[in-house]
C-alpha positions in Angstrom: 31.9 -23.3 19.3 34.2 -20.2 18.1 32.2 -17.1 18.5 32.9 -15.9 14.8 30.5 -19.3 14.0 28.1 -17.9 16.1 28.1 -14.3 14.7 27.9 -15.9 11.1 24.9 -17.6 11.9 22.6 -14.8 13.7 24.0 -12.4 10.8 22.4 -15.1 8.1 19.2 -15.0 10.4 19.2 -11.3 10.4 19.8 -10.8 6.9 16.9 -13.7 6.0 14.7 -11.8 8.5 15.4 -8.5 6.9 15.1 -10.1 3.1 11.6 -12.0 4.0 10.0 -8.6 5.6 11.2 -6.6 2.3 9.9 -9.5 0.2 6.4 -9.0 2.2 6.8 -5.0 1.5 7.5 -5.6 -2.2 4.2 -7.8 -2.5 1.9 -5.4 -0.5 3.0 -2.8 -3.0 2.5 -4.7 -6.4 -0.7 -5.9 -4.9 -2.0 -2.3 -3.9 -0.5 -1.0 -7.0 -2.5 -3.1 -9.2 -5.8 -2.7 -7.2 -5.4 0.9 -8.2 -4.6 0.8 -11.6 -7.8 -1.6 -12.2 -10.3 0.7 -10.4 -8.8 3.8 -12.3 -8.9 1.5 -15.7 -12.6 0.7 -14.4 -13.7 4.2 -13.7 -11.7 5.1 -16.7 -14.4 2.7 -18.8 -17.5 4.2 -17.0 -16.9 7.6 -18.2 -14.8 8.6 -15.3 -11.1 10.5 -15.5 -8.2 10.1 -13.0 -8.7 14.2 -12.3 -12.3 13.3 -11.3 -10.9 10.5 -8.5 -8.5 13.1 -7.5 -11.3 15.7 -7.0 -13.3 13.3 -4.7 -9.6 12.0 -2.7 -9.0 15.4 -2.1 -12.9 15.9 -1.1 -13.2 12.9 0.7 -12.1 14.8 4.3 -14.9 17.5 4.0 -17.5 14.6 2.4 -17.0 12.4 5.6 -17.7 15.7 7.8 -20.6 16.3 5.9 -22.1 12.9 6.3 -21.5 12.4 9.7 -22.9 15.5 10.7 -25.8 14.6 9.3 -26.8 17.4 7.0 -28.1 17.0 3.7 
């Protein structure tokens, strides 16, 4: 078996490999992407603005602190 067959065929393998994992990448971020957009459009019904989820993200660090510390 030449050795250029041999090369061919791992460098298919390789680029499948690499083409499946970015396929997997590209359907994790469509699927995240549109879990955010419907919670936004959802807190956008209830009365709630994107500025107000931003507020609470950038919260969220000093919220957790505060719960599990315990005070109230």
């Amino acid at each position: 078996m030449p050795v250029n067959l041999i090369i061919l065929v791992a460098a298919v393998i390789v680029a499948f490999l690499i083409f499946k994992a970015l396929l997997n990448l590209l359907k994790t971020f469509l699927s995240t992407a549109i879990a955010i957009f419907i919670i936004v459009v959802i807190l956008n019904i209830l009365g709630f603005t994107p500025q107000d989820l931003m507020h609470e993200i950038v919260n969220l660090p000093q919220i957790i602190k505060h719960l599990s510390s315990g005070n109230k």
